[in-house]
SEGU-217919 format. One line per 8 residues: number of its first residue (from 1); their letters; for each residue x, y, z of N, C-alpha, C. Coordinates in Angstrom, 1 decimal, always signed. Each point is the difference from the previous one (the first is absolute). Layout:
<atoms>
NUM = a = X/Y/Z/X/Y/Z/X/Y/Z; ... $
</atoms>
This chain:
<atoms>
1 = xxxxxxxx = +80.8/+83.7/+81.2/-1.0/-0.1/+1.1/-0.5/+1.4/+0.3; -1.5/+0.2/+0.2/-0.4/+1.6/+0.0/+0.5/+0.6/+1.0; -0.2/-0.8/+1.4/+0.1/+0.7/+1.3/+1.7/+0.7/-0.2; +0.5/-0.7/+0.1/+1.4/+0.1/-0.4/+0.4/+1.1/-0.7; -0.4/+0.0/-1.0/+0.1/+1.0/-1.1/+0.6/+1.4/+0.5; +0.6/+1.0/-0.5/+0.0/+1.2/+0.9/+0.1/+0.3/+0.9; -0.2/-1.4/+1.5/+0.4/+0.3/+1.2/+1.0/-0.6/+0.4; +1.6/+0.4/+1.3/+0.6/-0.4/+0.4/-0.2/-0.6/+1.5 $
9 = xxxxxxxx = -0.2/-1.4/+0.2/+0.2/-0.7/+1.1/+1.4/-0.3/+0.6; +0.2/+0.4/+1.2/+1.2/-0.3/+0.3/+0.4/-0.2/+1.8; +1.2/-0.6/+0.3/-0.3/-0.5/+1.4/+0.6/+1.1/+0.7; -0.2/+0.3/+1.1/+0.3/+1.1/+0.8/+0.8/-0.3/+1.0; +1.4/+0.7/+0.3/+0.6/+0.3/+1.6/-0.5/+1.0/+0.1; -0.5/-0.6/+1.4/-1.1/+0.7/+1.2/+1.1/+0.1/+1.1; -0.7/+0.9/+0.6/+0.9/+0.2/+1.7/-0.4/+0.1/+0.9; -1.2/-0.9/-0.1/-1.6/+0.2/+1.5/+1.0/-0.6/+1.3 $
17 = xxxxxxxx = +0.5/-1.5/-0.5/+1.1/-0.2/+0.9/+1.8/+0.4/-0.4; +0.2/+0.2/+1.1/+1.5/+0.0/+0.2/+1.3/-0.8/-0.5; -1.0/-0.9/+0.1/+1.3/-1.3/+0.1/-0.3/-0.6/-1.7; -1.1/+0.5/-0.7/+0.2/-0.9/-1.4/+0.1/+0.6/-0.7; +0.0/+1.4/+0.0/+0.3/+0.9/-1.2/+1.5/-0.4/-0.6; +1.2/+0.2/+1.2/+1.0/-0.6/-0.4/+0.1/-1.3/-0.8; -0.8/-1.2/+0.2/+0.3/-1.5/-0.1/-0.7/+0.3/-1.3; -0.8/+1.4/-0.5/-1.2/-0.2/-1.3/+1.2/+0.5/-1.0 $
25 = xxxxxxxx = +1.1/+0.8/+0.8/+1.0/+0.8/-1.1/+1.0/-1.4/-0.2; +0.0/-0.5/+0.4/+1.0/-1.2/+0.1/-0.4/-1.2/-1.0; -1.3/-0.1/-0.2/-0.6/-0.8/-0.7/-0.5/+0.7/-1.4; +0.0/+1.3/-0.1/-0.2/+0.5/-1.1/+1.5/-0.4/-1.1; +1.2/+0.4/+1.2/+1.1/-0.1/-0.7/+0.3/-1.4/-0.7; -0.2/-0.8/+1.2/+0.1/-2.0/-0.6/-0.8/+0.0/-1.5; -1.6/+0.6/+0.2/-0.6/-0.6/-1.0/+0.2/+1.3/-1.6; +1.6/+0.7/+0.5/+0.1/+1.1/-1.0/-0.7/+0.9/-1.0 $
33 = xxxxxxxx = -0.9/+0.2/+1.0/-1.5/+1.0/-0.4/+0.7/+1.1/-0.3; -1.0/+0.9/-1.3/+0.5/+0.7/-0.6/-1.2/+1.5/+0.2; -1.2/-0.7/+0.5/-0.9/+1.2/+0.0/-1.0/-0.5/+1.1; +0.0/+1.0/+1.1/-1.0/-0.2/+1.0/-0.6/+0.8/+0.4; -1.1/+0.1/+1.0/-0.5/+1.2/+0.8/+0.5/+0.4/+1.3; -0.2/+0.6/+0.4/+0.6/+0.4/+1.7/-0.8/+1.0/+0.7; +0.0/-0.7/+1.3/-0.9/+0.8/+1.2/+1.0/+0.2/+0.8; -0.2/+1.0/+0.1/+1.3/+1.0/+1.1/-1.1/+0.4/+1.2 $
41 = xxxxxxxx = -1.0/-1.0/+0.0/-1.3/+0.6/+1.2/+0.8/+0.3/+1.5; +0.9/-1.1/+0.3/+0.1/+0.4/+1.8/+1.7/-0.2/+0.4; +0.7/+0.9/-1.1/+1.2/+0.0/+0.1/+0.4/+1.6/+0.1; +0.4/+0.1/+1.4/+0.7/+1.6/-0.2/+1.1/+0.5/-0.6; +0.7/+1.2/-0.2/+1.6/+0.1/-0.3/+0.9/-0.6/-0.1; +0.2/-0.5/+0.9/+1.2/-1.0/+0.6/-0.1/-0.9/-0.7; -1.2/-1.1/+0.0/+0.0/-0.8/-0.7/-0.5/+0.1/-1.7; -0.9/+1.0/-0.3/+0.0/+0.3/-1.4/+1.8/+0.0/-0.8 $
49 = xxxxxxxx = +0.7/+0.7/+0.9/+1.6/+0.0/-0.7/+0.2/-1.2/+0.0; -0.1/-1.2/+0.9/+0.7/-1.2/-0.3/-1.2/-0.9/-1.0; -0.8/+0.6/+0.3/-0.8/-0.9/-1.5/+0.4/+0.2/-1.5; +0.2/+1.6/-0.1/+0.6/+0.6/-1.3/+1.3/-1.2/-0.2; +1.0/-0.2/+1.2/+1.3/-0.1/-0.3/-0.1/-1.3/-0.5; -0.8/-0.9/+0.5/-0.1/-1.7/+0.0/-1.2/+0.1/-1.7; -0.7/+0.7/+0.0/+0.1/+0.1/-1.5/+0.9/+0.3/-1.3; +0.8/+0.9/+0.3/+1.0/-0.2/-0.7/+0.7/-1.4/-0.3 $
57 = xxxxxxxx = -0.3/-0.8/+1.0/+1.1/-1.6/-0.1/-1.1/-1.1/-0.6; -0.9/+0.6/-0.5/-1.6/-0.8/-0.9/+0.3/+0.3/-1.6; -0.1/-0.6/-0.5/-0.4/-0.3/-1.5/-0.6/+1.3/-0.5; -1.5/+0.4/+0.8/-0.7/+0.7/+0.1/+0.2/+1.2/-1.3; -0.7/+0.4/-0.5/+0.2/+1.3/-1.2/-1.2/+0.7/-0.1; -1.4/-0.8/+0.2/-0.8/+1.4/+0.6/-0.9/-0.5/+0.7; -0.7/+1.0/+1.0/-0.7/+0.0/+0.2/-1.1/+0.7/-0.4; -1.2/-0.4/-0.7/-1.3/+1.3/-0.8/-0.6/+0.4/+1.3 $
65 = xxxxxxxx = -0.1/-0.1/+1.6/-1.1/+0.6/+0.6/+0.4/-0.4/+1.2; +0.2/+1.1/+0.8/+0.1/-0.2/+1.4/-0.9/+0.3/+1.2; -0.2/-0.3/+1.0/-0.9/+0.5/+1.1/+0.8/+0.7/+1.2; +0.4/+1.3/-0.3/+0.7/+0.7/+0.5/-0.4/+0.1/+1.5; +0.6/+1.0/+0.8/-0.2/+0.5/+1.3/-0.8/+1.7/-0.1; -0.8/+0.6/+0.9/+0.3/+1.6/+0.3/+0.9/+0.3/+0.5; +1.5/-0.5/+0.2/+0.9/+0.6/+0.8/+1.0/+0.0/-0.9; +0.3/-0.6/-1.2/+0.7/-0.3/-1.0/+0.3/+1.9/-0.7 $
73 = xxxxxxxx = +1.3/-0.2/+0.1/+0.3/+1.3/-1.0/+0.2/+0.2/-1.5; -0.4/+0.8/-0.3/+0.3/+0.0/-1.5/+1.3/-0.4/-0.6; +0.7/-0.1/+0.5/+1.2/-0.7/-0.6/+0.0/-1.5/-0.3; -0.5/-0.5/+0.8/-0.4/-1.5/+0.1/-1.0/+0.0/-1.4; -0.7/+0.6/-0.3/-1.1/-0.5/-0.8/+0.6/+0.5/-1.5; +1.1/+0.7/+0.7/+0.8/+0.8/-1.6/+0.8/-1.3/-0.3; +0.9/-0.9/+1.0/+0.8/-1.2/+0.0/-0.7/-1.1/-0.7; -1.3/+0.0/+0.8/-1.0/-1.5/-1.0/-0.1/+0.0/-1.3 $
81 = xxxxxxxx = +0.0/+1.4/-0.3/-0.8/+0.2/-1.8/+1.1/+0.0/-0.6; +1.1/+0.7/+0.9/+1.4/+0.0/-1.3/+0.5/-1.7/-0.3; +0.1/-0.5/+1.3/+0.8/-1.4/+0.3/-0.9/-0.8/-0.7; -1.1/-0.4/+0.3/-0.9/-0.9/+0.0/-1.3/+0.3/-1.1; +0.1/+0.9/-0.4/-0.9/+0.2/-1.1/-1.3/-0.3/+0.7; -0.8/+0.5/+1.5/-0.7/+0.2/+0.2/-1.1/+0.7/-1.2; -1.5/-0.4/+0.1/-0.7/+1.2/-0.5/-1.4/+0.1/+0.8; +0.0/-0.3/+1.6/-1.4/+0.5/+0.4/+0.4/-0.8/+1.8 $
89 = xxxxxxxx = -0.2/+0.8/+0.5/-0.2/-0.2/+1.6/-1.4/+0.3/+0.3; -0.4/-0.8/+1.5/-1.1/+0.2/+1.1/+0.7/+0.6/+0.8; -1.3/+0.6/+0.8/+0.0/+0.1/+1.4/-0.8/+0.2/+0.7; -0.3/-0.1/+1.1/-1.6/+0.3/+0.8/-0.4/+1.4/+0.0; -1.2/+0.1/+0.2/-0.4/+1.3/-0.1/+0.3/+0.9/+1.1; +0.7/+1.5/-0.1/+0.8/+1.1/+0.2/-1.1/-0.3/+1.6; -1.6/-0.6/+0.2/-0.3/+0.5/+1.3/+0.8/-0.8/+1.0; +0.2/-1.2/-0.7/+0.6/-0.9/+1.2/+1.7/+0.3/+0.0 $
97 = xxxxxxxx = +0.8/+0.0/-1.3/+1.0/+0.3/+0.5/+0.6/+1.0/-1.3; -0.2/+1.4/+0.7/+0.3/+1.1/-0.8/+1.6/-0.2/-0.2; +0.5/+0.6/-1.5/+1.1/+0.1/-0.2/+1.0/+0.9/+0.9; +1.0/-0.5/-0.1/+1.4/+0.7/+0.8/+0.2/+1.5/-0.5; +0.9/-0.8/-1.0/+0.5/+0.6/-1.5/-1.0/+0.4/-0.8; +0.7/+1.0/-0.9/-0.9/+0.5/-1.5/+0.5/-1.1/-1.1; -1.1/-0.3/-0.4/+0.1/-1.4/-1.3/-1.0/+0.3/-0.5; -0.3/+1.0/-0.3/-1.3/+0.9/-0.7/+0.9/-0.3/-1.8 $
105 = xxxxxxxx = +1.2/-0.2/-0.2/+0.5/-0.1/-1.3/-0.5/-1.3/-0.4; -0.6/-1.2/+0.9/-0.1/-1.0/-0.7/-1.4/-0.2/+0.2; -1.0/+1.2/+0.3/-1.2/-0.6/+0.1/-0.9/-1.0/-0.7; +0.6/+0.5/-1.9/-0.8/-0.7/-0.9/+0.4/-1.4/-0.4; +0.7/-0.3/+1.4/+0.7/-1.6/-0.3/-0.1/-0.4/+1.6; -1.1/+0.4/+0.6/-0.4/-0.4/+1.5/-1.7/-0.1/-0.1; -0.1/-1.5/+0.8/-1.0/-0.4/-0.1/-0.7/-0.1/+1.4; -1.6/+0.1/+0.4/+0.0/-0.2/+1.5/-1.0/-1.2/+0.5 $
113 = xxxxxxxx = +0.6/-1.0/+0.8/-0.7/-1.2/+0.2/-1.2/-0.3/+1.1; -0.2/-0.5/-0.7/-1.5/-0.2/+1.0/+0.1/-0.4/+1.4; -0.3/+0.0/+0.8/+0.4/-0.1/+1.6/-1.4/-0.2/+0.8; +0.2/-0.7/+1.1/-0.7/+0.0/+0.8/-1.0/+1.3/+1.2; +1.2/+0.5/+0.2/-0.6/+1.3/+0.8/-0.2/+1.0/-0.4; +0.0/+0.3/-1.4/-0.4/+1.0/-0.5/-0.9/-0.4/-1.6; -0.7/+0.6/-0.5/-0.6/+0.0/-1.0/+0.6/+0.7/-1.3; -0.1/-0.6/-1.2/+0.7/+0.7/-1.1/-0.9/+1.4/-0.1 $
121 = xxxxxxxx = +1.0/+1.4/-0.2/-0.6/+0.8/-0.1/+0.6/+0.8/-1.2; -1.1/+0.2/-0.8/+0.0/+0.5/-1.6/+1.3/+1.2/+0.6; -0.5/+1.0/+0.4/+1.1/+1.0/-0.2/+1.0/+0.0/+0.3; +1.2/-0.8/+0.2/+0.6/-0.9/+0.5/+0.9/-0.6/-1.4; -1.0/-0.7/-0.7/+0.4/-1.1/-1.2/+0.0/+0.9/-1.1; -1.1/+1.4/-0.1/+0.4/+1.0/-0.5/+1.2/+0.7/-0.2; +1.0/-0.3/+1.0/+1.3/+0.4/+0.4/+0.9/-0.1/-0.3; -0.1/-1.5/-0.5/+1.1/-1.5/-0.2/-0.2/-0.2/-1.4 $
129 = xxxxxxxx = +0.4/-1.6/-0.3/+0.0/-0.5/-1.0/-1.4/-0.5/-0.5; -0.6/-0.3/+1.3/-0.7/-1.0/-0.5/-0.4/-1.1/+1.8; -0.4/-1.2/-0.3/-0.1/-1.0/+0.9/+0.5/-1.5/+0.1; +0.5/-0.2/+1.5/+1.2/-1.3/+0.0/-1.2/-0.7/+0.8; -0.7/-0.9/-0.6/-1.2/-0.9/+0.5/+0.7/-1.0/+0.4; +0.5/-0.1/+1.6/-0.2/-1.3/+1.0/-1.1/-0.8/-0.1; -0.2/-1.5/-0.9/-1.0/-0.6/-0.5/-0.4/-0.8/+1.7; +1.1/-0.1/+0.7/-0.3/-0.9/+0.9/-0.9/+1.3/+1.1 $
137 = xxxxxxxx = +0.6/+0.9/+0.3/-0.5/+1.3/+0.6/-1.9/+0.1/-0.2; -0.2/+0.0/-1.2/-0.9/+0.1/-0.9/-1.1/-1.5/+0.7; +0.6/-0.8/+0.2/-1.0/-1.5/-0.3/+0.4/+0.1/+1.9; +0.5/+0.8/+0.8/-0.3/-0.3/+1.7/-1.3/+1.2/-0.1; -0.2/+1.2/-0.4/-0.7/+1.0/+0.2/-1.4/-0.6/-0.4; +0.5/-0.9/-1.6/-1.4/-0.7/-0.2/-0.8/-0.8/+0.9; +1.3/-0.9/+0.9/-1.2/-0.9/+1.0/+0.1/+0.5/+1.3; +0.3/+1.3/+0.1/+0.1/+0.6/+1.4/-0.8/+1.3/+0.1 $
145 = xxxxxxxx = -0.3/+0.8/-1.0/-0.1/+1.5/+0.3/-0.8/+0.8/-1.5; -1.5/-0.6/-0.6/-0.3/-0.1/-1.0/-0.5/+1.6/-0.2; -0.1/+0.4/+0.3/-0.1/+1.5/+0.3/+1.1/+0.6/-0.6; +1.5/-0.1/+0.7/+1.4/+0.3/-0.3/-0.1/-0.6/-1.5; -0.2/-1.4/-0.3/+0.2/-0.7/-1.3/-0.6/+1.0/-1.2; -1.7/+0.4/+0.1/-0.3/+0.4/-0.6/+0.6/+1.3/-0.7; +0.4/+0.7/+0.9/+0.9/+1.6/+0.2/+0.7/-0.4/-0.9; +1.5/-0.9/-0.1/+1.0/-0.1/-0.5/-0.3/-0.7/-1.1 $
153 = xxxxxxxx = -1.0/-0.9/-0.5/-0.3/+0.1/-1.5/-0.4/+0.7/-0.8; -0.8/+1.1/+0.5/-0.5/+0.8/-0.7/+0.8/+1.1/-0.7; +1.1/+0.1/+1.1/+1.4/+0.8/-0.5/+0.9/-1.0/-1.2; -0.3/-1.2/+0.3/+0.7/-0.4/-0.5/-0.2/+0.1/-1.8; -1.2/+0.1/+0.2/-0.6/-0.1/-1.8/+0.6/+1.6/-0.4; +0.1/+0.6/+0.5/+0.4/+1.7/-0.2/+1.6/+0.3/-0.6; +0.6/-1.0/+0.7/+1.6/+0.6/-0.3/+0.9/-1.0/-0.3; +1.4/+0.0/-1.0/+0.4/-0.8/-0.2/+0.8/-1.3/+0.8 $
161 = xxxxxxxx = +0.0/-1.4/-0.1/+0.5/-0.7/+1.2/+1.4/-0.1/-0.9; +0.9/+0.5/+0.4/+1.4/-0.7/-0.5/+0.7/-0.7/+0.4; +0.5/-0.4/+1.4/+0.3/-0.8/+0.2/-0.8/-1.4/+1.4; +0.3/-1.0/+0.4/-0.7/-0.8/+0.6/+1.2/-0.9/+1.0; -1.1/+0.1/+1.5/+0.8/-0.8/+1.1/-0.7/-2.0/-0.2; +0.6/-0.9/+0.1/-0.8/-1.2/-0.1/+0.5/-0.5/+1.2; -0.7/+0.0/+0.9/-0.1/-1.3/+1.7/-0.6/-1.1/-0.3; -0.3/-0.8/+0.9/-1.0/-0.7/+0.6/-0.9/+0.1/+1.0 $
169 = xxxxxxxx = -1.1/-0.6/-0.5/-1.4/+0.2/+1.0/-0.2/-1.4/+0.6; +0.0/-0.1/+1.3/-0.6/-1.0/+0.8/-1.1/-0.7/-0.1; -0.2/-0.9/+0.3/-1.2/-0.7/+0.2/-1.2/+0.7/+1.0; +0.9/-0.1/+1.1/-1.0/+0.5/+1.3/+1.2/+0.9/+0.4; -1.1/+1.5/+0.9/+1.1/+0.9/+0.0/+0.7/-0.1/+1.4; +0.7/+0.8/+0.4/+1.2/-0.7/+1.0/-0.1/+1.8/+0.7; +0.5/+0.4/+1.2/+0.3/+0.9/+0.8/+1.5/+0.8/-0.3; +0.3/+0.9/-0.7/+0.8/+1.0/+0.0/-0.1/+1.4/+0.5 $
177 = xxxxxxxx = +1.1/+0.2/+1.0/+0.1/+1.2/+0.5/-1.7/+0.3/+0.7; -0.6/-0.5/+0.4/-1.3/-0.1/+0.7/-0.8/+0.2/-1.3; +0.2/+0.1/-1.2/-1.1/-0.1/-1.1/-0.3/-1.4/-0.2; -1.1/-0.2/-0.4/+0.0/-1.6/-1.2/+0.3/+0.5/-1.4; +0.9/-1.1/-0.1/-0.4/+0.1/-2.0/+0.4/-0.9/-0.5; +0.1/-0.4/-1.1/+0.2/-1.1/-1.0/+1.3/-0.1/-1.0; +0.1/+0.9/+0.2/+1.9/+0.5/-1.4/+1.0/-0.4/+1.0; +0.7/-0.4/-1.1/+1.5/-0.9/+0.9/+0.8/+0.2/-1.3 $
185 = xxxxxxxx = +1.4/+0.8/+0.6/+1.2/+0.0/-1.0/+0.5/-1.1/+0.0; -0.3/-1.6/+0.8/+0.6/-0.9/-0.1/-0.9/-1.2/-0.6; +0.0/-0.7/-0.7/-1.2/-0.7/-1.5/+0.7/-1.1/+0.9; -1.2/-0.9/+0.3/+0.4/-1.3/+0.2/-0.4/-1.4/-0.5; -1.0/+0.6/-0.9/-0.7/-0.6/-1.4/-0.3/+0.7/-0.8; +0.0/-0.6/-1.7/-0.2/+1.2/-0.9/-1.7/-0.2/-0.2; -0.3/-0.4/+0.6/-1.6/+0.5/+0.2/-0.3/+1.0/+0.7; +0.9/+0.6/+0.5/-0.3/+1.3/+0.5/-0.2/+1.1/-0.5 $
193 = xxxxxxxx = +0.6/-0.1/-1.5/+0.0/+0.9/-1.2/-1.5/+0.0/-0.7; -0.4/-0.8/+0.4/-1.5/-0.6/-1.1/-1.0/+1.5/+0.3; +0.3/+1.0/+1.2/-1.0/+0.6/-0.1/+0.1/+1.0/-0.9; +1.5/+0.1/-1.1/-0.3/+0.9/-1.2/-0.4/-0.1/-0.8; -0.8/-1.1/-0.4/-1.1/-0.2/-0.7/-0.9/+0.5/-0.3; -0.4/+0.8/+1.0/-1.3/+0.5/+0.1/+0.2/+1.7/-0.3; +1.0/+0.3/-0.9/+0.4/+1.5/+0.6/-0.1/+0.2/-1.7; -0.1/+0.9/-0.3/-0.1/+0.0/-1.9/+1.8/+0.4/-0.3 $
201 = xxxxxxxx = +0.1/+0.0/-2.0/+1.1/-0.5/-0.1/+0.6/+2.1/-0.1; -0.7/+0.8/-0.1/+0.5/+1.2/+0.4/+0.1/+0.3/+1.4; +0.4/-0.4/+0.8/+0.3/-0.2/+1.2/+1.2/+0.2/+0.1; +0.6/-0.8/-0.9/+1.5/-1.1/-0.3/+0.8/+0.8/-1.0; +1.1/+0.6/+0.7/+0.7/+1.3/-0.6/+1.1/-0.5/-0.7; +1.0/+0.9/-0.6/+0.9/-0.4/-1.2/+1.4/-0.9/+1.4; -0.3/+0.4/+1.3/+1.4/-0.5/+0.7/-1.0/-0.4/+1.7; +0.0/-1.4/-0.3/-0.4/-0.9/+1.2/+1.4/-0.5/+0.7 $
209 = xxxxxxxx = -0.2/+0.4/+1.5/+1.3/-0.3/+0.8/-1.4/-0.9/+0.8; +1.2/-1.3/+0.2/-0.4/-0.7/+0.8/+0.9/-0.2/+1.7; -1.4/+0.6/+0.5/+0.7/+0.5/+1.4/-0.3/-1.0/+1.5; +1.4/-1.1/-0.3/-0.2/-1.1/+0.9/+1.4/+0.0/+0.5; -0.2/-0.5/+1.1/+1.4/-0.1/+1.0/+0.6/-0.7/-0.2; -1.1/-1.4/-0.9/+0.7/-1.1/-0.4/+1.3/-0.3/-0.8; +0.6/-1.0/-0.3/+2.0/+0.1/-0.8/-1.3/+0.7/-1.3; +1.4/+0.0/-0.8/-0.3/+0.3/-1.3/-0.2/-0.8/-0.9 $
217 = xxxxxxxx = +0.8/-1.5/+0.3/-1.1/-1.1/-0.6/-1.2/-0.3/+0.1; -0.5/+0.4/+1.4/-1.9/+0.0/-0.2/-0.4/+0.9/-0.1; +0.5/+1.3/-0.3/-0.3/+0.7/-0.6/-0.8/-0.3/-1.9; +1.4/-0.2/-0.1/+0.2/-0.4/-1.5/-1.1/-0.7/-0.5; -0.1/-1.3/+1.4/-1.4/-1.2/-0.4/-1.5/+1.2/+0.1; +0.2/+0.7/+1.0/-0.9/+0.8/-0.1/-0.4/+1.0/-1.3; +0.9/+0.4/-0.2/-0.1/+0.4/-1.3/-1.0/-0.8/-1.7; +0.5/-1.0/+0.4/-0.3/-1.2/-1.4/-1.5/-0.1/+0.4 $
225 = xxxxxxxx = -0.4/-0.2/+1.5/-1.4/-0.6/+0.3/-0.9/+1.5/+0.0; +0.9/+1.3/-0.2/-1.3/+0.8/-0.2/+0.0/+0.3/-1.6; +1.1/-0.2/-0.4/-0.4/-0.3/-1.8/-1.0/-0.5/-0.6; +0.4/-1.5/+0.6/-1.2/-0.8/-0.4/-1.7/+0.0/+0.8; -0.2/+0.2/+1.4/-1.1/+1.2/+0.0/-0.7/+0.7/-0.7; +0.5/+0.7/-0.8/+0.1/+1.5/+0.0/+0.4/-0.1/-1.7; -0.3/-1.6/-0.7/+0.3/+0.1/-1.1/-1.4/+0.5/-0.8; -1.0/-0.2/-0.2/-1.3/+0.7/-0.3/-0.2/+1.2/-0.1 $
233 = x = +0.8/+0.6/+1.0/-0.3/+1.8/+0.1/+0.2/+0.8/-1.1 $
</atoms>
């Protein structure tokens, strides 16, 4: 299958909430997964160590791409690549949350994701690896902020996209944190995926993490229905 071809789709423990990250390691273990992604987005010290530790009791053998923290130390990112055969992290751009630590060792394997409050900026991506294109990020700016949309495609055709975040987009958009928008980490039909259609197939990088709160079995479903999607490309 083309789309397929050379790219890795795979389901993601996320940590947007508290309470499923655990129940996502727990169900990674049942369904003895052997290769995932991981967002370390809203987990501090404390709990980064017990995440490390409850992975150890997973199947798990690598991980290819993580979405690190700026507060993360270099040791941690020395642990992923040795343990887990990491080969590429995100993180937001240094304006919104500048690094702690020096991780300047792994710049050429650090990517920076498209975001709302700030705009991709070349000198920046110049810096790094490259670019972590939030598709859902991407498709709120398009029906919110066409101005901002325009900015961040134009960059986009410039630099290479290596890795990729996949949400869902709403129907009608809904009230967060006093914004509107339309992206939801939680998919409650796979029609909500349908708006990657419209995005071309260099877009779509060698490692697509699909970034839903949802188990890992709809994940998984999620996975198949953007294959088939996304089979043409």
């Amino acid at each position: 299958m083309r789309f397929i071809k050379n790219r890795k789709i795979l389901p993601t423990i996320t940590t947007i909430n508290n309470n499923l990250w655990r129940k996502k390691m727990e169900e990674a273990k049942k369904l003895k997964l052997k290769e995932v992604f991981v967002f370390l987005t809203a987990l501090g010290r404390k709990e980064r160590k017990e995440f490390y530790k409850l992975l150890k009791e997973t199947e798990i053998e690598k991980i290819p791409f993580v979405h690190i923290r700026s507060d993360m130390e270099l040791s941690e990112l020395d642990y992923l690549i040795e343990n887990y055969k990491t080969e590429l992290f995100n993180v937001h751009t240094e304006k919104q949350y500048p690094f702690v630590y020096d991780c300047s060792k792994y710049k050429d394997i650090i990517c920076i994701e498209n975001i709302y409050a700030f705009r991709l900026n070349e000198k920046e991506i110049k810096d790094y690896a490259g670019i972590c294109l939030d598709f859902a990020h991407l498709e709120n700016i398009r029906l919110t902020n066409k101005k901002a949309y325009q900015h961040d495609v134009e960059v986009l055709e410039k630099y290479p996209i290596k890795c990729n975040h996949i949400s869902a987009i709403k129907k009608i958009s809904f009230l967060r944190k006093n914004i509107m928008k339309y992206d939801s980490h939680y998919l409650e039909d796979l029609s909500e995926l349908d708006y990657l259609k419209k995005y071309p197939s260099n877009y779509f990088s060698p490692f697509i993490a699909i970034e839903l709160e949802n188990s890992i079995k709809e994940q998984l479903e999620a996975k198949d229905y953007i294959i088939d999607l996304l089979k043409n490309k």
